[in-house]
C-alpha positions in Angstrom: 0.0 0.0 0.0 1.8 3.3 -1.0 0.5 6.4 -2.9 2.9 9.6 -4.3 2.6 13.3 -2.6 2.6 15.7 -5.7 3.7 19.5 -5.5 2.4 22.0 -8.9 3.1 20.9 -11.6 2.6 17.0 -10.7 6.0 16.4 -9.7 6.3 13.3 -7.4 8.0 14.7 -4.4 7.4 11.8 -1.3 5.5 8.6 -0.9 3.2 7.3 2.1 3.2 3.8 2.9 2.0 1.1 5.1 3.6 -1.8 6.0 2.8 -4.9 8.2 3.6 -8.5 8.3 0.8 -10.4 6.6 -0.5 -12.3 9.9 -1.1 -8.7 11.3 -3.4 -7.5 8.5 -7.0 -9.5 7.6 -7.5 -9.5 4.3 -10.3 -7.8 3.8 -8.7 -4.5 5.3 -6.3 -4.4 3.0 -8.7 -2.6 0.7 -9.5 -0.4 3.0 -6.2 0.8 4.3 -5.4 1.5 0.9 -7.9 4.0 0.2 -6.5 5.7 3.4 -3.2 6.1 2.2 -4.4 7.4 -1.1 -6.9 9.7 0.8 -4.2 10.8 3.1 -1.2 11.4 0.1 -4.3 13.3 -1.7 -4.4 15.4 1.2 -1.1 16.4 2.0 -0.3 17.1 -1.9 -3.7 19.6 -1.8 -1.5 21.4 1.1 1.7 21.8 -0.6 -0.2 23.5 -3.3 -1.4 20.5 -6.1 -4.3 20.1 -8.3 -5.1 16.9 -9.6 -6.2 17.8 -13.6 -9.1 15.4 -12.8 -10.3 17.9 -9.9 -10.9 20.6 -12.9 -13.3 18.6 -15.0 -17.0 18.9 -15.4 -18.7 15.9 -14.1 -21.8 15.5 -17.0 
């Protein structure tokens, strides 16, 4: 589980990760502690200043 932090322009600048051995993690979190690493690496690139080109479209 690891997402990128992104500064402007959508340079990669740092990762976030989680890591645990496999008897420590049930399966079906693993889903979901992905989605908080994402969430959270989404977050901290918003504060150093990034826009994800998908945040500027027009949902139809």
């Amino acid at each position: 589980m690891i997402a990128p932090v992104f500064v402007a322009p959508g340079k990669i600048i740092a990762a976030l990760n989680i890591a645990a051995p496999e008897n420590r993690v049930p399966e079906e979190r693993i889903s979901e502690l992905g989605d908080m690493v994402a969430q959270a690496a989404h977050r901290i690139s918003a504060a150093l200043g990034f826009r994800s080109p998908a945040a500027n479209e027009v949902a139809s």
